[in-house]
C-alpha positions in Angstrom: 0.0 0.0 0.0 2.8 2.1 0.9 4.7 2.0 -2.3 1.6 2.5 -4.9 1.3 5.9 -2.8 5.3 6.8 -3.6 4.6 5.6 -7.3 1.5 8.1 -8.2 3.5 10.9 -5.5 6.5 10.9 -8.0 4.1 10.4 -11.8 2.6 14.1 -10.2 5.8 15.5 -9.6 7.1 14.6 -13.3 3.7 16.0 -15.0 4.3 19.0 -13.3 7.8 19.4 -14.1 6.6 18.7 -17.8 4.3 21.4 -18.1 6.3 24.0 -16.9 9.4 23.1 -19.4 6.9 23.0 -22.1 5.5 26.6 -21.2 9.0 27.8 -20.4 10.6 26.3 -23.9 7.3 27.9 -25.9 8.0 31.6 -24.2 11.3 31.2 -25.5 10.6 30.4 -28.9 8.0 33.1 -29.3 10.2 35.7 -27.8 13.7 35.2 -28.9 13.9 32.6 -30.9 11.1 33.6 -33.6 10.2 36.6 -32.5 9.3 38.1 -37.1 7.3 35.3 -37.4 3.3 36.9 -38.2 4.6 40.5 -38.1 3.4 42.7 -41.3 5.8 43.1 -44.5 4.8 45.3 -47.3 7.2 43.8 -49.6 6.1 40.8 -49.7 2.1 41.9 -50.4 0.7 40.8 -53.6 0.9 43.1 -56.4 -2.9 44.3 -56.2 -2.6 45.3 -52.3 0.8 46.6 -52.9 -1.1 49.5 -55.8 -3.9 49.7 -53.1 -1.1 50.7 -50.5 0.5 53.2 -53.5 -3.0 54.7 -53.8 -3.3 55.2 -50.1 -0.1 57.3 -50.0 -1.2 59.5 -53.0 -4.6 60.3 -51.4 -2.5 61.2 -48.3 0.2 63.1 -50.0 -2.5 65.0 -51.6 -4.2 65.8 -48.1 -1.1 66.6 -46.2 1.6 67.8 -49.2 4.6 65.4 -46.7 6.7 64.8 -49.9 9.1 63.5 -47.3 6.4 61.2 -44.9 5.3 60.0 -48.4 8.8 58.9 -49.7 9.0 57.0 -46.0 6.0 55.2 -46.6 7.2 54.8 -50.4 10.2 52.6 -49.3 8.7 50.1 -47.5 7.8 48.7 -50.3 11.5 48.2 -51.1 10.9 48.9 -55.0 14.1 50.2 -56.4 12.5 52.1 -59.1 9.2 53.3 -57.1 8.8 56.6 -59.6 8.2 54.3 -63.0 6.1 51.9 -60.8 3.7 55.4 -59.9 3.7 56.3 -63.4 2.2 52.9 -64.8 0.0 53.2 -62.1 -0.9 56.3 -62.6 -1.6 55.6 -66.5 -3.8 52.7 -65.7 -5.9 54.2 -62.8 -6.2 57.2 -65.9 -7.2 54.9 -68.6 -9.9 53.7 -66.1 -11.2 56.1 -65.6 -10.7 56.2 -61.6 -10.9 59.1 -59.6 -7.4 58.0 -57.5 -5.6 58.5 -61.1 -5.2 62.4 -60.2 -3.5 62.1 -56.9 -1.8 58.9 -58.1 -0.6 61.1 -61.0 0.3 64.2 -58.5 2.7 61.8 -56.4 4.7 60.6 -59.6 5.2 64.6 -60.4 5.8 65.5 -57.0 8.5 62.5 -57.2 10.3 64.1 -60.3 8.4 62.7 -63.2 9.2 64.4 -66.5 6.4 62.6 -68.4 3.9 65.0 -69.9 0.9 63.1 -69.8 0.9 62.8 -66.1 1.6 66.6 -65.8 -1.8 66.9 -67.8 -3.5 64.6 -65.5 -2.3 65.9 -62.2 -3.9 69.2 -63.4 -7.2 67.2 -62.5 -6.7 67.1 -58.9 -9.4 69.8 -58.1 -0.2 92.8 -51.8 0.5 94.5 -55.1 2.8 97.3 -55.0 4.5 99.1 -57.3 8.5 99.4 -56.6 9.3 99.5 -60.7 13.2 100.3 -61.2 12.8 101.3 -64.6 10.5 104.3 -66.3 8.9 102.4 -68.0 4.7 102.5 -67.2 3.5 98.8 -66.4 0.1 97.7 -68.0 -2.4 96.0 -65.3 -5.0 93.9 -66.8 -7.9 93.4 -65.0 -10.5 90.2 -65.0 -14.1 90.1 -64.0 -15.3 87.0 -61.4 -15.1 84.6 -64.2 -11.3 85.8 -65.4 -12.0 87.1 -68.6 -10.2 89.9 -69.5 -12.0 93.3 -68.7 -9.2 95.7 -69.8 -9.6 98.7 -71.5 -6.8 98.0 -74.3 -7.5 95.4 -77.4 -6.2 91.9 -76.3 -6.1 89.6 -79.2 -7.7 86.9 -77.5 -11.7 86.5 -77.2 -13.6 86.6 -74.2 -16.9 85.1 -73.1 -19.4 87.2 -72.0 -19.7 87.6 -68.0 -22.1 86.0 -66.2 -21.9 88.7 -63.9 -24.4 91.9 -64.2 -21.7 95.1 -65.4 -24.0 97.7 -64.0 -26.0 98.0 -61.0 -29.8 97.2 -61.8 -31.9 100.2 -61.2 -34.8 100.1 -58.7 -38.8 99.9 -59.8 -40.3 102.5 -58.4 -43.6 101.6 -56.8 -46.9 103.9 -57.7 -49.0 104.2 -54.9 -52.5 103.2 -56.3 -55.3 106.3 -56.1 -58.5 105.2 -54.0 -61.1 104.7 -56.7 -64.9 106.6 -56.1 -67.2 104.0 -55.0 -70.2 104.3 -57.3 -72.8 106.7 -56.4 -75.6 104.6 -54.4 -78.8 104.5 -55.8 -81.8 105.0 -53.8 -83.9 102.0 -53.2 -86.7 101.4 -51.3 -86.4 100.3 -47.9 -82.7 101.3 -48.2 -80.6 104.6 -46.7 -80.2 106.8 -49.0 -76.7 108.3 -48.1 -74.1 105.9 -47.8 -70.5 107.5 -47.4 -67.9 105.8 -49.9 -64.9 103.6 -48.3 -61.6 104.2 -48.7 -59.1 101.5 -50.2 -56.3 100.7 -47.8 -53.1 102.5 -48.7 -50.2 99.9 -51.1 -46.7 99.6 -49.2 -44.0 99.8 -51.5 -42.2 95.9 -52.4 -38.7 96.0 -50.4 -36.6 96.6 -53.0 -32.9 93.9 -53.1 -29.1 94.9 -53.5 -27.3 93.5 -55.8 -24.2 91.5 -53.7 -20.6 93.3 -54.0 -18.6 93.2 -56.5 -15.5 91.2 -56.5 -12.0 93.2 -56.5 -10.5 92.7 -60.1 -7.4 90.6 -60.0 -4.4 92.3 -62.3 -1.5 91.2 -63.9 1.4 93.6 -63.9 2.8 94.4 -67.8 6.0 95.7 -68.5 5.8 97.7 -71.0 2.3 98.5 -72.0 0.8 95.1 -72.9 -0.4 94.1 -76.0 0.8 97.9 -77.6 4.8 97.4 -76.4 4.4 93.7 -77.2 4.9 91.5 -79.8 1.6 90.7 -81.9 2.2 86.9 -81.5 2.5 86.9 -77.5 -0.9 86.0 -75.5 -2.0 85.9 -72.3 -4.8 83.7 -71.0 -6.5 83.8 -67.9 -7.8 81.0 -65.7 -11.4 80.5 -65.5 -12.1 80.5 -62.3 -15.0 81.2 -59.6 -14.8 82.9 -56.6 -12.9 81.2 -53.7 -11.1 78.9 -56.1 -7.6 78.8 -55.9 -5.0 79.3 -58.7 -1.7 80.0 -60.7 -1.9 83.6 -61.7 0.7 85.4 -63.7 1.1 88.5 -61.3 4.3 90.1 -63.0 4.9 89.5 -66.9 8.3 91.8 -67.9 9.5 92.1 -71.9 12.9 93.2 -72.4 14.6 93.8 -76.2 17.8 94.7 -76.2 19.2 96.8 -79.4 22.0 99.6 -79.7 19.4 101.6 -80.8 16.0 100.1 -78.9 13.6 102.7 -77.5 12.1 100.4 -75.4 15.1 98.6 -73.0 13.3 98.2 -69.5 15.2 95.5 -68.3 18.5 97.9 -67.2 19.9 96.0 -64.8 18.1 92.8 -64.9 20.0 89.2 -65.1 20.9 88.4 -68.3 22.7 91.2 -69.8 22.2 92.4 -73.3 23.1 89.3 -74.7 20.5 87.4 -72.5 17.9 85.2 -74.8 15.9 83.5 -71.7 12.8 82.9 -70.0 13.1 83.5 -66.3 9.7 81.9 -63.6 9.4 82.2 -60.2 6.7 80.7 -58.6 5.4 81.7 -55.0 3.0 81.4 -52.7 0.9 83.7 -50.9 3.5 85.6 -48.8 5.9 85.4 -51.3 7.8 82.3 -50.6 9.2 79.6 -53.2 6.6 76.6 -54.3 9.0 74.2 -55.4 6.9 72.8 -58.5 7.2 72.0 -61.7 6.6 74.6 -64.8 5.0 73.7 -67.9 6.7 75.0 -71.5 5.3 74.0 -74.5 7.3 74.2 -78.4 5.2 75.5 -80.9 5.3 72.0 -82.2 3.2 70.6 -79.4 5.9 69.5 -77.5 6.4 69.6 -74.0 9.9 70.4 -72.0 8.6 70.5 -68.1 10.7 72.7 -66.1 11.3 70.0 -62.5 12.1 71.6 -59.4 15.5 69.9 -59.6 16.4 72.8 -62.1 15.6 75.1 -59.9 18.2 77.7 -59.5 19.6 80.0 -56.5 19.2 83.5 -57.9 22.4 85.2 -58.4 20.8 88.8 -59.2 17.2 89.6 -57.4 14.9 90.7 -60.1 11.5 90.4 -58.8 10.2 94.0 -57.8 8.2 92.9 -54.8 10.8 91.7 -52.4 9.7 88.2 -52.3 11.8 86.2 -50.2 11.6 83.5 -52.4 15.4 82.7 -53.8 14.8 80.7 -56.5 14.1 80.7 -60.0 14.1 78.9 -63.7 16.6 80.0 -66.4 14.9 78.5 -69.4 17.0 79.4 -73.2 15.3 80.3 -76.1 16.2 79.5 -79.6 13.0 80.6 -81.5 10.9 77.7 -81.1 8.0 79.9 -79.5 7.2 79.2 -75.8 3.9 78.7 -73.8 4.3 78.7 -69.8 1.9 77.7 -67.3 2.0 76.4 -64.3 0.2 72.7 -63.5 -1.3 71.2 -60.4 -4.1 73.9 -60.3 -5.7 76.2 -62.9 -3.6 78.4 -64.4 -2.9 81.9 -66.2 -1.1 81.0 -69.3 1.1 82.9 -71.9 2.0 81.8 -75.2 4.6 82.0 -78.0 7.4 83.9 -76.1 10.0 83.8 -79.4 12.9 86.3 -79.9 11.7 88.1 -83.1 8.6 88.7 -84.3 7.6 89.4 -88.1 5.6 92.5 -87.4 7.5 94.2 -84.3 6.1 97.4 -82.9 7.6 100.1 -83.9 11.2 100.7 -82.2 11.8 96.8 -81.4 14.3 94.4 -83.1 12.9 93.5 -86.7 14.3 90.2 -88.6 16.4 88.2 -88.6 16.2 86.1 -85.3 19.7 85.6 -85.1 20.6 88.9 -84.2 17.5 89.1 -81.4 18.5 89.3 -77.4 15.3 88.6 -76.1 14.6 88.4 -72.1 10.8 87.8 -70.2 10.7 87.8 -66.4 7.8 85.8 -65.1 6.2 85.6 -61.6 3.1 83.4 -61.0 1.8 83.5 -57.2 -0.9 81.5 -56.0 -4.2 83.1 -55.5 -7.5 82.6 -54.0 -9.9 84.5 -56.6 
């Protein structure tokens, strides 16, 4: 009897030693020894979730504008060539249609894309003061709410008509109706024969309404006098846009033509010299500081030559006359091919064919042949809330 008792004493003692090396060995495996095993790896995602992720960072790149918490997010993918990867994407989300294409697109730019297509579909993604060192007189054209063009000299380009009323509608005035003579009453039998006549209650006039203010013009700053001291080929297009919507617009538009005997050299002392054939952009925001996007130039032959922020260049000599802290700019040569600059990512003001001759110049400007033309235009687009 004794020794069954010592026989089951010691089969507890061993079960019990048992469990407690089995919990002991598991803790250590699940701790040290495989401690990666079930945690997440975007890597190794299937394609499909791996654009899904991709998409995810555009919409939030678009929300936040973190170029660098986007590239963070970017390399956990570990794709060695993430910027063509966006721009397939970007194409396909585009070709079907789907409304992540934009943002998808705006990423791929934002990463250094040169493709023009994408710059197109990015597009998608839904204190002026005077302080002029030269004599010359600066032309300010003016747009109505819609952006059409409401100044008083002859712009080439057509405009639509404004929904906007141009004058003030004049008030209606009210008559006050005359109390008509109640018919003389006729004696009846039975009846009274005088009966005084009523007077109709006096008409209140209709309130009359206001029309709502008028929204301050937004001008663009020509120098010289714009279209009259510019060549008949340049253009400038404004953005339509509402009120409240935000946009590129060309605040400062300078055209210098150098000659020994030019009447009309305002660009004394600018960059570029008299031997200067360039287009120069800045592009700020609302105080005045750089916005490191891209540019668009189009040839005259419909192609397109996007100006990245990585040729972005520290300016040497401050042109801008509205001390903008910004201290960049592009440098972009010309060599006659006609230029059309805009800005993407938001509507834009746009002008065109920017060459270094024309074949009808104004009088005093440098006539044919190209060759001997030194051409400069200073540029500044600022973003703006119309």
């Amino acid at each position: 009897m004794t020794e069954t008792r010592f026989t089951w004493r010691w089969l507890l003692v061993i079960a019990l030693v048992g469990i407690g090396m089995g919990i002991a060995i598991g803790l250590v495996a699940g701790w040290i020894v495989l401690p990666n095993i079930g945690a997440s790896n975007l890597a190794g995602l299937a394609t499909s979730a791996q654009n899904d992720y991709i998409v995810l960072v555009a919409n939030t790149y678009a929300y936040d504008q973190d170029l660098t918490r986007a590239k963070q997010r970017l390399n956990q993918l570990q794709d060695k060539d993430i910027k063509t990867r966006i721009e397939r994407l970007a194409k396909s989300l585009g070709a079907r249609k789907d409304p992540a294409a934009a943002n998808v697109a705006d990423l791929a730019v934002a990463l250094g894309s040169e493709d023009a297509a994408l710059f197109v579909l990015a597009q998608s993604v839904g204190s002026d003061t005077s302080g002029n060192p030269n004599s010359a007189e600066p032309t300010k054209i003016a747009r109505s709410d819609n952006g059409v063009d409401t100044s008083p000299t002859d712009v080439a380009e057509p405009t639509e008509p404004s929904d906007e009323p141009t004058a003030a509608p004049t008030k209606k005035r009210n008559k006050k109706p005359t109390a008509t003579a109640e018919p003389e009453a006729t004696d009846a039998p039975g009846e009274p024969t005088d009966v005084p006549a009523t007077k109709a209650p006096k008409a209140t006039a209709a309130p009359t309404q206001t029309p709502p203010p008028a929204v301050a013009p937004v001008t663009t700053e020509f120098i010289p006098e714009y279209p009259a001291k510019w060549w008949d080929a340049v253009k400038f297009i404004p953005a339509q846009v509402s009120p409240g919507q935000q946009y590129w617009h060309l605040k400062y538009a300078r055209f210098c033509d150098w000659a020994p005997t030019d009447k009309y050299n305002t660009c004394e002392g600018f960059p570029g010299g008299g031997d200067g054939h360039e287009i120069w952009v800045m592009v700020v925001d609302e105080q005045g500081g750089c916005v490191e996007t891209a540019v668009k130039d189009t040839l005259n032959d419909g192609s397109d030559y996007p100006l990245t922020p990585d040729m972005l260049k520290v300016i040497a000599y401050p042109w801008n006359p509205y001390g903008f802290k910004c201290s960049k700019d592009y440098e972009k040569a010309m060599y006659g091919e006609g230029n059309t600059i805009s800005v993407p990512g938001l509507p834009s003001d746009t002008i065109t064919e920017l060459q270094l001759c024309a074949k009808s110049p104004p009088d005093g400007l440098n006539p044919p042949p190209c060759g001997k033309a030194h051409v400069r235009y200073f540029l500044i687009f600022q973003r703006t809330t119309r």
